[in-house]
C-alpha positions as CSV (number, residue, x, y, z in Angstrom):
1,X,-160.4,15.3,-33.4
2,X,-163.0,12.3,-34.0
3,X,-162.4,9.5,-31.4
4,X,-160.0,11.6,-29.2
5,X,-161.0,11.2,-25.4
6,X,-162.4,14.2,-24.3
7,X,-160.6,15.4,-20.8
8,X,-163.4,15.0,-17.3
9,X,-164.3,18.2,-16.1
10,X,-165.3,17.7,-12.7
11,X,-165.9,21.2,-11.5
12,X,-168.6,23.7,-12.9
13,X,-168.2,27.5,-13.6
14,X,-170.5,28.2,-10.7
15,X,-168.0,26.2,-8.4
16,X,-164.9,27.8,-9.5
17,X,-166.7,31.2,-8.9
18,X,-167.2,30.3,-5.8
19,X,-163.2,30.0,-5.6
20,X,-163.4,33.7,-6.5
21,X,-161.6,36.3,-3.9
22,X,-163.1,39.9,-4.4
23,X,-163.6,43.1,-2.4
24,X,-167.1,42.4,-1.7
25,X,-166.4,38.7,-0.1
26,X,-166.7,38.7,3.9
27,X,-164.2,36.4,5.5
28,X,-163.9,36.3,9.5
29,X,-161.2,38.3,10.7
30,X,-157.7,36.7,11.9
31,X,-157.4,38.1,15.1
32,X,-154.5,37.6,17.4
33,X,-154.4,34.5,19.6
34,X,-151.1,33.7,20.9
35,X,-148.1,36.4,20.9
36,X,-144.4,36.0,21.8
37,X,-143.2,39.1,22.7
38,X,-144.8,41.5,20.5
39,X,-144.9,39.6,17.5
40,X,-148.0,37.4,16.7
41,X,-147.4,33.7,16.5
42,X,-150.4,32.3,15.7
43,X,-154.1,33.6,15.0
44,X,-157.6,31.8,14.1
45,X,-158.3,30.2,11.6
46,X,-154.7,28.8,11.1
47,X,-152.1,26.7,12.2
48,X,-148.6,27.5,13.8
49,X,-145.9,25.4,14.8
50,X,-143.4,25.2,17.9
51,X,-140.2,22.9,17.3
52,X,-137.4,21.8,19.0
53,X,-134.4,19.2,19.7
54,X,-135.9,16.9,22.8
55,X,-135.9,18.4,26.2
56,X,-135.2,21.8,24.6
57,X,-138.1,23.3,26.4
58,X,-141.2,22.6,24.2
59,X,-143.1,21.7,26.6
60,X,-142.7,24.8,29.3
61,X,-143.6,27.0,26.3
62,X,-146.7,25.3,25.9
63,X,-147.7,25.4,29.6
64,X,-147.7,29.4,28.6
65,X,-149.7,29.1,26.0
66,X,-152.3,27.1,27.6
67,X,-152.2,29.2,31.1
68,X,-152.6,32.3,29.8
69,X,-155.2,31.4,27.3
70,X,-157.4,30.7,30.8
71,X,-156.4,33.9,32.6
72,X,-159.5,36.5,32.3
73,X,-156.6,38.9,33.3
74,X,-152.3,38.7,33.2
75,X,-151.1,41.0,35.6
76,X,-148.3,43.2,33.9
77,X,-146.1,41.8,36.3
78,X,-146.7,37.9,35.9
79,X,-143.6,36.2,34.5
80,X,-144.8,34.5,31.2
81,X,-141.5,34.5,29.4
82,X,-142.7,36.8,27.0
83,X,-145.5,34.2,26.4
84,X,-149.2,35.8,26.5
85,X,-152.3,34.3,24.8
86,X,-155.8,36.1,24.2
87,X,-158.1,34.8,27.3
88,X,-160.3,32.4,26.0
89,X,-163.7,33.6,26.9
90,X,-164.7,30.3,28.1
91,X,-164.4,28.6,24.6
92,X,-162.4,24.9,24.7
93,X,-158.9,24.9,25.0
94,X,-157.1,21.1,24.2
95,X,-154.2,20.1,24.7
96,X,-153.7,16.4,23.0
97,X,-150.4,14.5,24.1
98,X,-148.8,12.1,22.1
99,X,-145.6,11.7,23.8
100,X,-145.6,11.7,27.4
101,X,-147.2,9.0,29.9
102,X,-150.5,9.9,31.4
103,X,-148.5,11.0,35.0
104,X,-146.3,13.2,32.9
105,X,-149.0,14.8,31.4
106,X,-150.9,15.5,34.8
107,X,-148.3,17.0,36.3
108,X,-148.6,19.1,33.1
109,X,-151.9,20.2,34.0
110,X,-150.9,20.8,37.4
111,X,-148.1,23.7,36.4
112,X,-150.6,25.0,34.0
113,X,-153.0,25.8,36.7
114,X,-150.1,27.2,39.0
115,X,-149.1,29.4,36.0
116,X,-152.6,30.7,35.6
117,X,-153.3,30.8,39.7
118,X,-156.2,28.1,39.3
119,X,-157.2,25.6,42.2
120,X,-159.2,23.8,40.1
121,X,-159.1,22.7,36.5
122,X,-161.8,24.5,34.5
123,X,-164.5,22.3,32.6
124,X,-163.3,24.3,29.3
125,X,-159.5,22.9,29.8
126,X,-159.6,19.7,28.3
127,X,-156.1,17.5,28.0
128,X,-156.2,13.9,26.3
129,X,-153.1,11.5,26.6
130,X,-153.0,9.2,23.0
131,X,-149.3,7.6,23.6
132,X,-150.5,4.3,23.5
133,X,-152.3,4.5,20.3
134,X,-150.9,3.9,16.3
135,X,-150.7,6.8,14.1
136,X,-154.0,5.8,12.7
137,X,-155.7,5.1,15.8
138,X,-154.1,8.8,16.5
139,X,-155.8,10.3,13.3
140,X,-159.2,9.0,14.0
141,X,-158.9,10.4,17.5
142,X,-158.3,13.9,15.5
143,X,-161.0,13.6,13.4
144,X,-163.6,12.8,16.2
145,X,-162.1,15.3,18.3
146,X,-162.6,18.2,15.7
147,X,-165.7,17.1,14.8
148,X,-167.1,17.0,19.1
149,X,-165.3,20.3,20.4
150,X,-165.9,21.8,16.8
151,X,-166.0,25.3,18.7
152,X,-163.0,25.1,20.9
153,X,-160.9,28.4,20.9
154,X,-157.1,26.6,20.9
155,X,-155.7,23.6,20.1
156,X,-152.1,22.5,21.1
157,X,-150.8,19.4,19.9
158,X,-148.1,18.0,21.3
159,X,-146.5,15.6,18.8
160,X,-148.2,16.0,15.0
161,X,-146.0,13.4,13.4
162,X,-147.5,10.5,15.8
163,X,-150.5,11.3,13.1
164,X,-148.4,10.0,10.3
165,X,-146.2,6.9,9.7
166,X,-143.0,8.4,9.3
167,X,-142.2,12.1,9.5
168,X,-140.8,11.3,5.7
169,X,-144.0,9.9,4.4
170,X,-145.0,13.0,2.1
171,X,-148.1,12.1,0.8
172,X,-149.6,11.5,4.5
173,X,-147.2,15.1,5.5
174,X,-148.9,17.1,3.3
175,X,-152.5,15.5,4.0
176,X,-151.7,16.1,7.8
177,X,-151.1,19.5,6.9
178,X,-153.9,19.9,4.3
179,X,-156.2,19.0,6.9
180,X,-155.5,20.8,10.4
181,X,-155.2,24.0,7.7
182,X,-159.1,23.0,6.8
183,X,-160.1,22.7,10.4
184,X,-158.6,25.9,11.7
185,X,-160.5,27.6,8.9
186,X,-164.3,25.4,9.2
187,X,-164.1,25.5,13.2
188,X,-162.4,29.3,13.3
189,X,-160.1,27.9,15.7
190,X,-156.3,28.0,16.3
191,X,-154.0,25.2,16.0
192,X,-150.3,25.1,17.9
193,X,-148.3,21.7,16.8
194,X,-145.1,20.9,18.2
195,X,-142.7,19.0,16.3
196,X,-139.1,17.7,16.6
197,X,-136.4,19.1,15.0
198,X,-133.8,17.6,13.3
199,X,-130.9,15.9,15.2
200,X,-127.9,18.3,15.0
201,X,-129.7,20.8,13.7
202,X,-129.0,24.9,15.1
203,X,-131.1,26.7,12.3
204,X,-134.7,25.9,13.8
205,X,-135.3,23.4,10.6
206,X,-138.5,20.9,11.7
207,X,-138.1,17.7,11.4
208,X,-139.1,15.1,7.9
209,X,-140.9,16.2,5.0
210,X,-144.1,17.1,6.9
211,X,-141.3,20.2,9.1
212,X,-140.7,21.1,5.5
213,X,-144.1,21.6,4.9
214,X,-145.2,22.9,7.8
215,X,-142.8,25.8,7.1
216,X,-144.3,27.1,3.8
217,X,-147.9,26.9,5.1
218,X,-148.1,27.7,8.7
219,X,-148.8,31.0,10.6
220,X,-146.2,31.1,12.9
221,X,-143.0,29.0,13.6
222,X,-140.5,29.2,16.8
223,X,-138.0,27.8,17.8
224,X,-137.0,26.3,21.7
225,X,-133.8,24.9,22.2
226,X,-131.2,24.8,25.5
227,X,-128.1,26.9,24.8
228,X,-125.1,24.7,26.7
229,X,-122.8,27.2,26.2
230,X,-124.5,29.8,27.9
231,X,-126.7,27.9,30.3
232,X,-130.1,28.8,29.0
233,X,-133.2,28.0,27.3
234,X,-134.7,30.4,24.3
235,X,-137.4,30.7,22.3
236,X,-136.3,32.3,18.6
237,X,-138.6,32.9,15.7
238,X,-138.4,31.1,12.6
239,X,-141.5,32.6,10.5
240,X,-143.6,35.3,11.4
241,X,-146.3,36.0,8.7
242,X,-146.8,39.6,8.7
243,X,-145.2,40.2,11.6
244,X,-141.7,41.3,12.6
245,X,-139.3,38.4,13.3
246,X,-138.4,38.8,17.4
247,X,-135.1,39.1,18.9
248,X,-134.1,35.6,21.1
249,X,-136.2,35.4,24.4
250,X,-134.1,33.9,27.1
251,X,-135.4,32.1,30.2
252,X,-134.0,30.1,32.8
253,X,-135.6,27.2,35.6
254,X,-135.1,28.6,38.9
255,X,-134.0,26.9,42.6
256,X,-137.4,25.9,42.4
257,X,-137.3,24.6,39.5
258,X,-140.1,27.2,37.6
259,X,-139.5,28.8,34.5
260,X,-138.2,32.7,34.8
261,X,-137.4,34.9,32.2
262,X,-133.4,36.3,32.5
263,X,-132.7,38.6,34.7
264,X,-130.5,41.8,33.2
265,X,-126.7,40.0,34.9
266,X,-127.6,37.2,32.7
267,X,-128.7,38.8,29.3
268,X,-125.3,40.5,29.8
269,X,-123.5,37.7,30.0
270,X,-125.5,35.6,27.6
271,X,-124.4,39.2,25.1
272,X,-121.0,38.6,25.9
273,X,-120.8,34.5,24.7
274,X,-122.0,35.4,22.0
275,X,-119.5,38.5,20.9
276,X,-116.8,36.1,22.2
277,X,-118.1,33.3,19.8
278,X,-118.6,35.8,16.9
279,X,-115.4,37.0,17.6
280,X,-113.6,33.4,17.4
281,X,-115.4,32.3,14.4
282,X,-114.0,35.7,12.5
283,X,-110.7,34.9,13.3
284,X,-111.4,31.0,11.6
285,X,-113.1,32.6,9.0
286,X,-110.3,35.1,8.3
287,X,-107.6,32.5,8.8
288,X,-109.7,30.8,6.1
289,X,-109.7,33.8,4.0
290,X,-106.2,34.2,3.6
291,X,-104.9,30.9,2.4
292,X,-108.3,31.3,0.3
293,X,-106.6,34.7,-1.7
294,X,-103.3,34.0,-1.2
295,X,-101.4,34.5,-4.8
296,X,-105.0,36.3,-6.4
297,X,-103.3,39.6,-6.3
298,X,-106.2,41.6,-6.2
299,X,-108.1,40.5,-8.8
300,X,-110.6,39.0,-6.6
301,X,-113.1,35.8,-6.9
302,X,-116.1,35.0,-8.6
303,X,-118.8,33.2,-6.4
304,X,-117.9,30.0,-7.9
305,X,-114.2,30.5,-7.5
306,X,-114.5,31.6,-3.9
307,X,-116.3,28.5,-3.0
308,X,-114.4,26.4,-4.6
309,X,-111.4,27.4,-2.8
310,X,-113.5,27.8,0.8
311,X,-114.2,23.8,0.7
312,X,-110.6,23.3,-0.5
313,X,-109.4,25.0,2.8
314,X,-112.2,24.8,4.9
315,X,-111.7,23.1,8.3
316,X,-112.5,19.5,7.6
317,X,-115.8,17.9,8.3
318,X,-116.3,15.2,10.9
319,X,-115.3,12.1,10.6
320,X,-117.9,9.2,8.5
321,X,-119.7,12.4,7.3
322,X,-121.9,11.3,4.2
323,X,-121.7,13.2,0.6
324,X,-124.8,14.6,1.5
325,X,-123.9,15.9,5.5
326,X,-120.4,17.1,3.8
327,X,-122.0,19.1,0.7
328,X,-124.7,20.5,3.5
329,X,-121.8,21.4,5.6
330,X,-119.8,23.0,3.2
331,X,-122.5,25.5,2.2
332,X,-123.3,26.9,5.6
333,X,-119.3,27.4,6.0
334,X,-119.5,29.4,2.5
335,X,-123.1,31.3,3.3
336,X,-121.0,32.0,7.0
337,X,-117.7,33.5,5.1
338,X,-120.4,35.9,2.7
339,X,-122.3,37.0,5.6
340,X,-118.8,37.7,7.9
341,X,-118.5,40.8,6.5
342,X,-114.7,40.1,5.9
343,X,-115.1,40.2,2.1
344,X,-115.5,43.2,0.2
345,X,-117.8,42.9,-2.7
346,X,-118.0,45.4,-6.2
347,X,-119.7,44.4,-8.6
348,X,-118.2,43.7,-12.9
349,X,-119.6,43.7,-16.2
350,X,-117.8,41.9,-18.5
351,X,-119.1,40.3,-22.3
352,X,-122.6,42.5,-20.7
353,X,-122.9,39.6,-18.5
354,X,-122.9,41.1,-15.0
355,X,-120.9,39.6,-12.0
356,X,-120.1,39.5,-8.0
357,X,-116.0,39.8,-7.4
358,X,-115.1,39.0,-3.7
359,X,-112.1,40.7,-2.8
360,X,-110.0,40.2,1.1
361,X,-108.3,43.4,2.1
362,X,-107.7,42.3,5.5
363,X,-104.1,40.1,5.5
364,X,-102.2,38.9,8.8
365,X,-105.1,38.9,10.6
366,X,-105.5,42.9,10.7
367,X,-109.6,42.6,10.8
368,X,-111.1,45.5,12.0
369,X,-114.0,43.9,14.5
């Protein structure tokens, strides 16, 4: 139409071609760098994450990482907590810490050279402390640092959202992200972050908008927390991408004060809390259940019916709970009574419109565990 603005078109043919994925493009291969267990956690070429509430452990698992990446050769036998990285073939490994004071993150160094049975730190182990620096003083720190050690084999950093302003801030989350994803690919490199998770949190969800992120994009995510209850660290996965998720790893400081995986007593007991707990948390749940179908008669519940009558009897919430907390809340309490296994489930067609009916066979109590 005369006069209408014609839309810019910044990008040729030839350059969107060039966007083009075939059979006869050549790539380089994503090969194994880190694995936990036997599961691979993070490759070259792309970025994984580590997160965890503070003092969870994060830290000890990166010592792993690191250690083994130097070790030409891990004895079979060598305690790495299920930890073992590909040996670095004398290409950089940097470690960058954001968090810790400079004597911290020496003594850091120090147990990652007992771990690998070094004397010595190696000229291709390079750690940088940036605490003391703004988030944008942080950034251009990055930036030089890709650009120098642009052939460096592993990159831990230890704190990612001291690169942005606020862990919330999307549009500098999702440049963060944007851009370690470009570097892993331009220097064929691997990048581990570590990142907080959220206060309160048991589900292995990473902290702010850029966590969010970082777990539709990334690799690999795991997850380090201390279990009170049972008097141990583990490591669990959250996303394995095309790879098996792993069952917990549990570990443990010793009397002198090194990180040791579980020994068999322990696992034992560790299986044992946790039946006990499952076992509690069915008898809630069914206690639940029957003030939740009391008077239904067999007819059973739709989904919306059955959660509407789980948040009417649900334990309470705690106390000053927002809207937002109480809503969160009440939907892990209703995904917890689906996946208890307490309800029996048929399915019904009525008006062709087909529907999930909930029913509870299992009055006074009379579960079969």
């Amino acid at each position: 139409m005369a006069g209408e603005k014609q839309e810019e078109i910044k990008h040729s043919l030839e350059q969107i071609k060039n966007l083009s994925i075939t059979l006869f493009n050549q790539y380089k291969e994503m090969k194994p760098v880190i694995r936990i267990s036997e599961a691979v956690f993070a490759v070259n070429g792309d970025i994984s994450f580590t997160s965890g509430l503070p003092k969870a452990g994060k830290s000890t698992i990166t010592r792993f990482m690191i250690a083994t990446a130097l070790m030409p050769h891990i004895p079979q036998e060598h305690d790495t907590i299920s930890i073992r990285s590909e040996y670095c073939q004398g290409r950089k490994v940097i470690y960058l810490d954001t968090e810790q004071n400079p004597a911290d993150t020496q003594k850091m160094i120090t147990s990652i050279l007992d771990i690998a049975g070094l004397s010595e730190q190696p000229e291709n182990f390079i750690a940088l402390n940036l605490r003391e620096y703004s988030h944008s003083e942080n950034l251009d720190y990055l930036k030089s640092l890709f650009h120098h050690y642009n052939d460096a084999y592993l990159w831990i950093i230890d704190g990612v959202t001291d690169f942005l302003p606020s862990a919330n801030d999307e549009t500098a989350g999702n440049e963060i992200i944007r851009y370690l994803m470009k570097m892993s690919s331009i220097n064929d490199t691997c990048i581990v972050c570590l990142i907080h998770e959220n206060s309160g949190n048991s589900n292995g969800k990473m902290r702010g908008h850029i966590g969010s992120e970082a777990a539709r994009k990334c690799q690999g995510a795991i997850s380090v927390s201390y279990e009170e209850d049972k008097g141990v660290h583990s490591i669990k996965s959250t996303y394995f991408r095309g790879s098996k998720r792993i069952e917990p790893i549990y570990w443990q400081f010793n009397e002198n004060g090194k990180p040791v995986s579980c020994d068999n007593e322990t696992l034992d007991n560790i299986k044992k809390i946790a039946e006990d707990k499952d076992h509690s948390k069915n008898i809630e749940i069914a206690k639940v259940l029957e003030k939740v179908f009391k008077n239904v008669n067999g007819t059973g519940l739709t989904s919306d019916i059955l959660k509407q009558r789980v948040v009417l009897y649900a334990p309470p919430a705690k106390q000053n709970s927002s809207k937002d907390a109480i809503r969160k809340r009440n939907d892990r309490y209703f995904k917890a009574i689906i996946n208890s296994r307490l309800l029996r489930v048929e399915e019904d067609v009525r008006d062709n419109i087909k529907r999930t009916i909930y029913h509870y066979d299992n009055p006074n109590l009379k579960i079969g565990f």
